[in-house]
C-alpha positions as CSV (number, residue, x, y, z in Angstrom):
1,X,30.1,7.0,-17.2
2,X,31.3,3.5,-17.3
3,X,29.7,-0.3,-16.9
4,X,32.0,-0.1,-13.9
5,X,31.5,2.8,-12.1
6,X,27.9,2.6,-12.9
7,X,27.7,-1.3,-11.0
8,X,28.4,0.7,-7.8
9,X,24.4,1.8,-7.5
10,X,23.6,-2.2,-7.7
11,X,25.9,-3.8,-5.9
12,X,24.7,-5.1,-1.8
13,X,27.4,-6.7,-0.2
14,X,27.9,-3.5,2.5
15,X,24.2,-4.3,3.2
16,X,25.1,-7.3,5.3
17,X,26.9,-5.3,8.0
18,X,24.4,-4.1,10.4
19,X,21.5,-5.2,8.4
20,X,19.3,-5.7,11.3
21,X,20.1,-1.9,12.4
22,X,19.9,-0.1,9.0
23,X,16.4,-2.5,8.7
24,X,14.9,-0.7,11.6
25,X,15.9,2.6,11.3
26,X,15.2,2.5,7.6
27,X,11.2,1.0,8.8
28,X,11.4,4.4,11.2
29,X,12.7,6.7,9.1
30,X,9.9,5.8,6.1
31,X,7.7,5.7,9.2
32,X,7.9,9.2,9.9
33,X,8.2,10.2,6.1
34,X,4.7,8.4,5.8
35,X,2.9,10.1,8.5
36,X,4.0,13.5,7.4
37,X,2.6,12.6,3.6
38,X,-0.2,10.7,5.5
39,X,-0.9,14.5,6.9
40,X,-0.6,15.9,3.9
41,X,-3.2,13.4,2.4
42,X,-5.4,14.3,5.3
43,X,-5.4,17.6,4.7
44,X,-6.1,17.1,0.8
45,X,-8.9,14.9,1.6
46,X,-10.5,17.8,4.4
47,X,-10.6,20.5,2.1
48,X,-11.0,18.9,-1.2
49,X,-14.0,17.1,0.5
50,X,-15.7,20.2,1.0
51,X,-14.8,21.7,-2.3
52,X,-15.7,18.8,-4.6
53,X,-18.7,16.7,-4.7
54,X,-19.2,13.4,-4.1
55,X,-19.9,12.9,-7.8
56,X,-16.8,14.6,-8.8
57,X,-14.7,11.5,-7.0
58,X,-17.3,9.3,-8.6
59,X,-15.8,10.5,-12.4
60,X,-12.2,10.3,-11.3
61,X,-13.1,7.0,-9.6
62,X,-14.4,5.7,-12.7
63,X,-11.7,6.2,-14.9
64,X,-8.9,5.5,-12.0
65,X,-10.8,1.7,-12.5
66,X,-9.4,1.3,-16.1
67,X,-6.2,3.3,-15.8
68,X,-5.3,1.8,-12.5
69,X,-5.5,-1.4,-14.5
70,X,-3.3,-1.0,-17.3
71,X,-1.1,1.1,-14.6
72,X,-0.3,-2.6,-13.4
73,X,2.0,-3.5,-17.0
74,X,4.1,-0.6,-16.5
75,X,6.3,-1.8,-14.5
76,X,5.6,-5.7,-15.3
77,X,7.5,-6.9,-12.1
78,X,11.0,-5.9,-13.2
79,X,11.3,-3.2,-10.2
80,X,10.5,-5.8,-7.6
81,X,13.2,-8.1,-9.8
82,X,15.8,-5.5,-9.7
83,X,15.5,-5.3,-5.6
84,X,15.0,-8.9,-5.2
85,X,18.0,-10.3,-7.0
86,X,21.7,-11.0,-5.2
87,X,23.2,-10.2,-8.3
88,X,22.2,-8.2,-11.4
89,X,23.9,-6.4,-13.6
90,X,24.3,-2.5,-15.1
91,X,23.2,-4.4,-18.7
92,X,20.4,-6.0,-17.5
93,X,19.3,-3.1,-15.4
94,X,19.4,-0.6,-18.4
95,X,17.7,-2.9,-20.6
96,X,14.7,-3.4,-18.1
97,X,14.8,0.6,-17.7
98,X,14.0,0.5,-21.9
99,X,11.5,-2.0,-21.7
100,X,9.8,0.1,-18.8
101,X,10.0,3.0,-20.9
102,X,8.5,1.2,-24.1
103,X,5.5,-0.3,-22.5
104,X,4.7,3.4,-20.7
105,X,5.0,4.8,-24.1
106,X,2.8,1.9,-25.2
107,X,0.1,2.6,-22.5
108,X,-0.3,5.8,-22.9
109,X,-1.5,5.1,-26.7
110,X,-4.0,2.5,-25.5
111,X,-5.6,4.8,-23.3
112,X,-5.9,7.2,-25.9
113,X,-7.6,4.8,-27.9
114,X,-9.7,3.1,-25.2
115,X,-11.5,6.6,-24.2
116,X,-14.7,6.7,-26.6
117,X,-15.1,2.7,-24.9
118,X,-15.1,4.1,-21.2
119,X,-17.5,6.9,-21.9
120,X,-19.6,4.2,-23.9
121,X,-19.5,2.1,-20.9
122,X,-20.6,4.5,-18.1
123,X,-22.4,6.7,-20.8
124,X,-20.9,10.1,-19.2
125,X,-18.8,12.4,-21.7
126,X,-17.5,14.2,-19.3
127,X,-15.1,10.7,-18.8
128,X,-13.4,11.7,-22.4
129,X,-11.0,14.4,-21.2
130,X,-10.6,12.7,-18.2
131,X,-9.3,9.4,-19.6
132,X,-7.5,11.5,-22.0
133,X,-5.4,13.6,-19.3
134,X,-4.6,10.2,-17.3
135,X,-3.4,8.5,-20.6
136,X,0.2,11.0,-20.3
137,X,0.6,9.7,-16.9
138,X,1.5,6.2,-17.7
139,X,4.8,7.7,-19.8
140,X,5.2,10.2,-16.9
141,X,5.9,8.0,-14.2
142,X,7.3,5.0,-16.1
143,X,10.7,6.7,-16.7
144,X,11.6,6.7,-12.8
145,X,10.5,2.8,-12.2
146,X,14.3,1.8,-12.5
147,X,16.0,4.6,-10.4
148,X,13.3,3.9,-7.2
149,X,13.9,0.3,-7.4
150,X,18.0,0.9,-7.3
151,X,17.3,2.7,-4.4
152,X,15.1,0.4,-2.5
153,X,17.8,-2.0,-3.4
154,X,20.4,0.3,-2.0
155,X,18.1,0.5,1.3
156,X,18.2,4.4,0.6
157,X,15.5,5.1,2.5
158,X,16.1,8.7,3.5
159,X,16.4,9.7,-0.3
160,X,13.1,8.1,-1.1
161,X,11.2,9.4,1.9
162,X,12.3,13.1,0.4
163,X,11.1,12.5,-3.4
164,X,7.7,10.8,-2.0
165,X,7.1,13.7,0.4
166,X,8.0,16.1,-2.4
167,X,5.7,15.1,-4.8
168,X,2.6,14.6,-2.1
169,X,3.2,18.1,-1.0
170,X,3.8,20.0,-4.3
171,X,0.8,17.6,-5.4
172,X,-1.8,18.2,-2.8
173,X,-0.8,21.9,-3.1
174,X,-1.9,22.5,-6.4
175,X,-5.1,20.0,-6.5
176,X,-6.1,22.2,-3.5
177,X,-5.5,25.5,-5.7
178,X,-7.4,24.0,-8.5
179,X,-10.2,22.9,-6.8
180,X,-11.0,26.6,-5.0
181,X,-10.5,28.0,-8.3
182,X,-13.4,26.0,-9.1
183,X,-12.5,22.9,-11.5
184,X,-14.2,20.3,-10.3
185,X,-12.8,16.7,-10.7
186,X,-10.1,18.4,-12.8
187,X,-8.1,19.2,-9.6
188,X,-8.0,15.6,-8.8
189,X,-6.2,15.2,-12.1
190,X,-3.7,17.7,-11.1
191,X,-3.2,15.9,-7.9
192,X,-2.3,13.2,-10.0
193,X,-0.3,14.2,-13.1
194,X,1.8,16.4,-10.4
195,X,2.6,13.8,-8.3
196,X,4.2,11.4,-11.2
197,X,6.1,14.5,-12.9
198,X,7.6,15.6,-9.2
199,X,7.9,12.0,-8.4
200,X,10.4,10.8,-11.7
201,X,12.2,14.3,-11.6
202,X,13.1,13.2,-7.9
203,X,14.0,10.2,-8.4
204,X,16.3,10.8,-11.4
205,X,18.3,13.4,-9.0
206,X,18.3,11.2,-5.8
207,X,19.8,8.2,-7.8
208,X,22.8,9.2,-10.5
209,X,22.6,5.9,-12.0
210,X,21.7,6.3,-15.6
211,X,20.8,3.5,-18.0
212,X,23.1,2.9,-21.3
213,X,21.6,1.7,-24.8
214,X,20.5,-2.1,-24.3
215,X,22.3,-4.9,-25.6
216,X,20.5,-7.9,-27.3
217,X,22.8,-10.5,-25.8
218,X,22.1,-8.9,-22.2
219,X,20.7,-12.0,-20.2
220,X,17.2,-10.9,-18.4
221,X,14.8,-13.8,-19.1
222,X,15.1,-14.9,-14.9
223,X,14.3,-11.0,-14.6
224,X,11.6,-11.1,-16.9
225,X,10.0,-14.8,-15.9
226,X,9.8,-13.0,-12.3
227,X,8.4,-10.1,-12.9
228,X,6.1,-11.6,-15.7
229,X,4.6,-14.2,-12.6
230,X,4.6,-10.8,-9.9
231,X,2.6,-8.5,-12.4
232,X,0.0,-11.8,-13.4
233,X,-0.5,-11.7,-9.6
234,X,-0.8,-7.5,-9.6
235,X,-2.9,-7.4,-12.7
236,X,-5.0,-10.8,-11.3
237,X,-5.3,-9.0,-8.0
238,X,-6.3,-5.7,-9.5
239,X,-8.8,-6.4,-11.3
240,X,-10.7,-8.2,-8.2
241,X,-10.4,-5.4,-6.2
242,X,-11.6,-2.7,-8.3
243,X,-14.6,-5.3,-9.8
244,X,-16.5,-3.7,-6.6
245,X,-16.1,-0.1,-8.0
246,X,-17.1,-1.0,-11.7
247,X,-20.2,-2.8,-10.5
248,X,-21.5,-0.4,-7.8
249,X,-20.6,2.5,-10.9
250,X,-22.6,0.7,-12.9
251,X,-25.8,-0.8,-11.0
252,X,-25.8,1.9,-8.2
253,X,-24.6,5.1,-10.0
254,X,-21.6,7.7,-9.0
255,X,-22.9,8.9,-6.0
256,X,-22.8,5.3,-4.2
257,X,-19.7,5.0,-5.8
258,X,-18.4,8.1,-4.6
259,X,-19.4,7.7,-0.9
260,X,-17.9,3.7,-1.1
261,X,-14.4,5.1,-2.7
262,X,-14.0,7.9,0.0
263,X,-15.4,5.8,2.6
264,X,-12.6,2.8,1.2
265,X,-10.1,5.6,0.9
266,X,-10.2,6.9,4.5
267,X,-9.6,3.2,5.8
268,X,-6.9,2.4,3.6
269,X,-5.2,6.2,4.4
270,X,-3.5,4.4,8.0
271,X,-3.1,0.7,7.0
272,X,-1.1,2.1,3.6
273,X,0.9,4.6,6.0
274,X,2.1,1.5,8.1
275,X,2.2,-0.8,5.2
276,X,3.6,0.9,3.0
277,X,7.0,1.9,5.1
278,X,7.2,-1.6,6.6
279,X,7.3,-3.3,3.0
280,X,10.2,-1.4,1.6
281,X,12.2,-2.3,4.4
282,X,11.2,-5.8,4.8
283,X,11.4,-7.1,1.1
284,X,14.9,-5.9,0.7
285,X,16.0,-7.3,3.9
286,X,14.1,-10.8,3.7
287,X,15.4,-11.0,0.1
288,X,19.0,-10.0,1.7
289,X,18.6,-12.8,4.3
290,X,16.8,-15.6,2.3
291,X,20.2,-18.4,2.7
292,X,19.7,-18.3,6.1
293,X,16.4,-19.9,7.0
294,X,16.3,-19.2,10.7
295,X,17.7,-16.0,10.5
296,X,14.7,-15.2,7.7
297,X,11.9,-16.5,10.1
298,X,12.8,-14.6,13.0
299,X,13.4,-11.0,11.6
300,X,9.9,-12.1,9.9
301,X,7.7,-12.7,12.8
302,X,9.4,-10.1,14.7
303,X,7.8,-7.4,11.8
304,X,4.8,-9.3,11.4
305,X,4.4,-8.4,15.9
306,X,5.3,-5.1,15.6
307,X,2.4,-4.4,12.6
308,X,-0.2,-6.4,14.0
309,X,0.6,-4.5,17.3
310,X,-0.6,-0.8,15.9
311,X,-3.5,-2.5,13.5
312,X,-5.4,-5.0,14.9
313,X,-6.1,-2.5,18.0
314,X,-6.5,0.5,15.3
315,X,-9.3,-1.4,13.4
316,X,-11.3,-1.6,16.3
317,X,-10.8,1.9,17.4
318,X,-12.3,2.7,13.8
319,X,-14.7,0.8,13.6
320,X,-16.5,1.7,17.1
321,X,-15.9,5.6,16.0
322,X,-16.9,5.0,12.3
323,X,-19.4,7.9,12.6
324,X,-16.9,10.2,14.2
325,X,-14.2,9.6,11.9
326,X,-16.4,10.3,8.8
327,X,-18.0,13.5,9.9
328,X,-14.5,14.9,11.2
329,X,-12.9,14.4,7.5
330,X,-15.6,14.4,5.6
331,X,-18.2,16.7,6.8
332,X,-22.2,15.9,7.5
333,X,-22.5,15.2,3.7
334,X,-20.9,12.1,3.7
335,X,-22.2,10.9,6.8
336,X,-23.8,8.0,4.5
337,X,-20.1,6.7,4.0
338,X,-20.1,5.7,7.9
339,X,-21.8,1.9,7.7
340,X,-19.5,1.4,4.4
341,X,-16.7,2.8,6.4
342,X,-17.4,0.4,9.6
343,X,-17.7,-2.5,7.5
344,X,-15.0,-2.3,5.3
345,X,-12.9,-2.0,8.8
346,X,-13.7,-5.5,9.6
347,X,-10.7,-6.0,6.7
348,X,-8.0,-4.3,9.1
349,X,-8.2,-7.7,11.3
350,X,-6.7,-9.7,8.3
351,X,-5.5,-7.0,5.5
352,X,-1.9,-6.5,7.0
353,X,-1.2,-9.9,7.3
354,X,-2.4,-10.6,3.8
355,X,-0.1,-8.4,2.7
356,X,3.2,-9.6,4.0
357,X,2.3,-12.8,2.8
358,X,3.7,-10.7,-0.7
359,X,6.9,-10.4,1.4
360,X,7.1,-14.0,1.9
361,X,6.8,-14.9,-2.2
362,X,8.5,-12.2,-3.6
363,X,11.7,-12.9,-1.1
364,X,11.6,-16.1,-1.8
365,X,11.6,-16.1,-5.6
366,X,8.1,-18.0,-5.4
367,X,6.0,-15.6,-7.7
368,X,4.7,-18.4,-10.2
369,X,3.1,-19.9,-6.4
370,X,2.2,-16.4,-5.9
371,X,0.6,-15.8,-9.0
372,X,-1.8,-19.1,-8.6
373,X,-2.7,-17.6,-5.8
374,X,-3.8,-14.6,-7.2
375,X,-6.3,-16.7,-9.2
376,X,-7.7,-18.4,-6.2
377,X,-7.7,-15.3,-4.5
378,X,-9.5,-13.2,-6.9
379,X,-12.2,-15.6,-7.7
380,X,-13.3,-15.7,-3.9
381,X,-13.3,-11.7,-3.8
382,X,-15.2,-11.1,-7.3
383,X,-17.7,-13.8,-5.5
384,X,-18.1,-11.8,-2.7
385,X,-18.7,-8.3,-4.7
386,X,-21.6,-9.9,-6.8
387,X,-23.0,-11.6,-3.5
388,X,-22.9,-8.3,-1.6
389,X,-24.2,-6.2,-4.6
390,X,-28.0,-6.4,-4.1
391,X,-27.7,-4.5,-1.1
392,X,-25.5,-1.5,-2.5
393,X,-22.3,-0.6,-1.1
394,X,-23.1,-1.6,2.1
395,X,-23.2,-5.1,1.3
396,X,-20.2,-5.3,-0.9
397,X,-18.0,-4.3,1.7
398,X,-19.6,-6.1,4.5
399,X,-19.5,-9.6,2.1
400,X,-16.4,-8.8,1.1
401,X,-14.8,-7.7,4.8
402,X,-16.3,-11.1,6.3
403,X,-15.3,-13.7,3.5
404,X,-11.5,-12.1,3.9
405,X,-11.9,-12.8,7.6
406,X,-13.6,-16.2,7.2
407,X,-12.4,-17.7,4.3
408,X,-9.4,-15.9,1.9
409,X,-6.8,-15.1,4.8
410,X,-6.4,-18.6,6.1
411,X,-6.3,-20.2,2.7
412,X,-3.4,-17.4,1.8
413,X,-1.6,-18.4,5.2
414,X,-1.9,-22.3,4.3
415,X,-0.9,-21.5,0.4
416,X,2.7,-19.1,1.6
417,X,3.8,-21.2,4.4
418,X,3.6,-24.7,2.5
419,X,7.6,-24.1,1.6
420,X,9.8,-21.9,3.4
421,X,11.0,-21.0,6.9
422,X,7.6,-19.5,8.3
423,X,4.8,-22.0,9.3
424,X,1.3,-21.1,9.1
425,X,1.4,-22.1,12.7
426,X,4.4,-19.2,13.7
427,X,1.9,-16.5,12.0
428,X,-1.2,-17.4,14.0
429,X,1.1,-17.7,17.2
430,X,2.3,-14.3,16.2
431,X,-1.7,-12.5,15.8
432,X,-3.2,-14.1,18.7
433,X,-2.2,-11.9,21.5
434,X,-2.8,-8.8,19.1
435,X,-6.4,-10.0,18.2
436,X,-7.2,-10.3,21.9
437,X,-6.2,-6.9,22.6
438,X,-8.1,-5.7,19.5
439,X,-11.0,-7.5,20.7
440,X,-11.1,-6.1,24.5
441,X,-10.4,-2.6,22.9
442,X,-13.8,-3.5,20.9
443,X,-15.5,-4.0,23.9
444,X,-14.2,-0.8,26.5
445,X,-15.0,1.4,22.9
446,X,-18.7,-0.3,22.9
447,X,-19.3,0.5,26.2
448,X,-17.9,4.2,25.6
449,X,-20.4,4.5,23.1
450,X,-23.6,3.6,24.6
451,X,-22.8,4.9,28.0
452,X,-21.3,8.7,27.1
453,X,-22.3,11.3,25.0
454,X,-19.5,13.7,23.2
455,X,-20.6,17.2,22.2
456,X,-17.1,17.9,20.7
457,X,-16.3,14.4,18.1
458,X,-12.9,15.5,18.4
459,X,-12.8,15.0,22.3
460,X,-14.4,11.6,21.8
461,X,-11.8,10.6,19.3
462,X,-9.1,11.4,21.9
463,X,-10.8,9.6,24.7
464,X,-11.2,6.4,22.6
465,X,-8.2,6.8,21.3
466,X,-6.7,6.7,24.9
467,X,-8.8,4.0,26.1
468,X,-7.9,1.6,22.8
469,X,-3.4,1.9,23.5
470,X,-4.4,1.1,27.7
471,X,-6.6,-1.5,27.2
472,X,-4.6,-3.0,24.3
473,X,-1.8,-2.6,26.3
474,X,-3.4,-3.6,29.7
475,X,-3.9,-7.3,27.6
476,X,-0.7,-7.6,26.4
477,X,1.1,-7.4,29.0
478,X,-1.4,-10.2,30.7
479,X,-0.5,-12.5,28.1
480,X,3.1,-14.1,28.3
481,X,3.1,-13.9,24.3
482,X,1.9,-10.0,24.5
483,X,4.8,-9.7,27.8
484,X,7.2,-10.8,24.6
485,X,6.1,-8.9,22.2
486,X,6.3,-5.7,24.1
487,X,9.7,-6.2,25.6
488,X,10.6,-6.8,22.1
489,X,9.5,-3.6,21.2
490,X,11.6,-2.2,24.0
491,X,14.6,-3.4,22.4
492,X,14.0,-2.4,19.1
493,X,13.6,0.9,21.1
494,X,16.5,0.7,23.0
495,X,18.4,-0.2,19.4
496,X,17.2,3.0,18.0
497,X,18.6,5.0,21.1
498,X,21.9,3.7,21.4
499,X,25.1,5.0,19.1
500,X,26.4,2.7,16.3
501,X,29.1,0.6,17.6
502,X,32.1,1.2,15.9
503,X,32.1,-1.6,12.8
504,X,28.5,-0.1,12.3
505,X,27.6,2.0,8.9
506,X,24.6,4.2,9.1
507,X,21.7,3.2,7.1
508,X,21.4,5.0,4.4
């Protein structure tokens, strides 16, 4: 096929016409994708719960550490570069698709090699085949990196929402078969080699772009200075946040480790849901609308309501029925997980807007500033896990949750908004009505708690989940920011609801 015909999968300029629509029914369509894979990852997590044991995560978890590290220079930036530019070409695409597919390759033979050193370190054999079976999924996963970016560029969002829920499903299916047939931690390798070959093979077939030989005079060094500064920050960034599993592997053992993972795992399985689907939409449009400064802010805070609306509420509700939660997906056996669980949920008051703080950078072509402060970042987090470590698990993730609170999300806010549209002063604006409702939701669920009794946890789930969306609500709408916010969540309703108007495409 032809450079020509080929430029069709890049090119954005139909994006502009009802961007604002196609935004929010893309966020809703990924939305409902993620809960249904959400579900599926519940389910894994019920049964596979009761088939494995807690040391059987612990393994995985250990060797996820190192993999999940390297995992960060497969893609080196150059998929967030290909959806954040105006303008790129089919050359420089296909030449970033190579370089992809080199480093994978490259990966995969490091792993290989650093095997004997991870069983060293944790002196466990049983880590060797396990590192060994990961190394292939590097060069598994890194041939798609180019053809999901083209369609997050495109603002496909349908097509991705199918290959995603594809590969959880066919996934999930067969880690669940392996595990009753008895292989231990080796269904959780399944779960993952499956999803990366289901995952590439999808992606391939939902986007028919397909890469031509590179040429040396193809211009990418913008491309690669971008994505060089974004993975720095991912690899930076990384590391922090997975020093807490090496350390509590090594000082406390892989049971501790285990019960902090699933415990982590079980928090993070709602916030990535909503995250997750409210990123792919928002980079590509922020990045769409960066000329226009006004325009940017705006459709910015007006995410930023809409996700501290669900999450700020949600992490009281979890950490009030900590227990609850952890003996309905877990079981009694895990019921050690529940003080981890309820203080790594202090993080869901500040987590989500960390995060689109990454919008903010990557739209506006700031990763070197994002990259700096990564280093910053990661220095007050790895403080935090050796501060907390003493006490176990417990108190690195109750350090850790209260330093994020206290100390690394307002220096993030103060480090993104010192250029740009958004002011550190719209962002706080924006969370205070949502932090009130989370914390009169705190206080109705304390008084739930130490006033009734449930026989049936499932019944007291429902109740509090019922008494967190009236009382959160209940505040809102006695706040004249929180009146806003809601009516503006009545129009995005409304939006959804009514029929394109006629100069309208649908989002695709």
């Amino acid at each position: 096929m032809s450079h020509e015909k080929q430029q069709k999968h890049l090119d954005t300029a139909h994006l502009q016409k009802g961007l604002e629509r196609r935004t929010v029914q893309g966020g809703v369509l990924t939305a409902v994708a993620q809960v249904a894979i959400s579900l599926l990852n519940i389910s894994a997590t019920l049964v596979l719960a009761r088939l494995l044991l807690p040391e059987d995560f612990g393994l995985f978890g250990m060797v996820i550490v190192i993999t999940g590290f390297l995992d960060m220079f497969k893609d080196l930036g150059l998929s967030m570069a290909t959806v954040q530019r105006e303008d790129i070409t089919h050359a420089q695409v296909s030449k970033l698709f190579w370089i992809n597919a080199g480093i994978s390759t490259g990966l995969t033979a490091i792993t290989v090699a650093l095997a004997p050193l991870v069983v060293w370190f944790y002196d466990d054999s049983r880590l060797l085949p396990i590192t060994l079976a990961l190394a292939s999924g590097f060069l598994l996963s890194g041939l798609g990196i180019q053809h999901k970016a083209l369609l997050k560029r495109q603002m496909r969002f349908m097509a991705l929402a199918i290959v995603d829920f594809i590969a959880v499903a066919m996934s999930v299916g067969l880690a669940i078969w392996a595990a009753w047939q008895g292989l231990s931690y080796w269904a959780l390798l399944v779960q993952q080699l499956v999803m990366a070959v289901v995952g590439t093979i999808g992606a391939w077939v939902a986007c028919r772009w397909r890469p031509s030989l590179p040429r040396r005079d193809t211009p990418i060094g913008e491309l690669l200075k971008f994505g060089g500064n974004l993975t720095g920050f991912s690899l930076i960034n990384h590391f922090s946040r997975n020093l807490d599993d090496i350390l509590i592997g090594k000082v406390w053992g892989a049971t501790s480790l285990g019960l902090y993972q699933k415990a982590y795992d079980i928090l993070m399985l709602p916030l990535r849901q909503i995250n997750q689907p409210v990123a792919s939409v928002a980079i590509p449009m922020l990045s769409r609308l960066v000329g226009q400064p006004e325009r940017y802010r705006r459709s910015y805070l007006r995410i930023l309501d809409k996700l501290l609306m669900i999450t700020m509420p949600l992490g009281a509700l979890m950490i009030a029925t900590a227990d609850w939660i952890v003996l309905l997906v877990l079981g009694e056996n895990w019921l050690p997980a529940a003080d981890i669980f309820r203080a790594l949920g202090i993080g869901m008051f500040t987590q989500p807007i960390g995060n689109t703080t990454g919008w903010l950078f990557i739209s506006q072509n700031r990763t070197g500033h994002m990259m700096r402060w990564g280093i910053v970042g990661s220095v007050l987090s790895m403080i935090a896990f050796v501060a907390g470590l003493p006490w176990g698990a417990y108190g690195v993730a109750l350090v850790y949750s209260i330093s994020g609170l206290l100390i690394r999300t307002p220096i993030v806010i103060w480090w993104v908004c010192k250029e740009g549209p958004v002011k550190a002063l719209d962002i706080y604006r924006s969370a205070t009505p949502f932090a009130l409702s989370a914390i009169t939701s705190g206080a109705a669920l304390w008084y739930l708690r130490t006033q009734w009794e449930f026989e049936v946890i499932g019944v007291g789930l429902l109740v509090a989940t019922l008494i967190t969306v009236a009382v959160s609500v209940a505040t809102l709408a006695a706040l004249p920011s929180g009146r806003l916010a809601l009516r503006d969540l009545k129009n995005v309703v409304t939006m959804l609801r009514k029929k394109k108007s006629a100069g309208d495409d649908p989002a695709a």
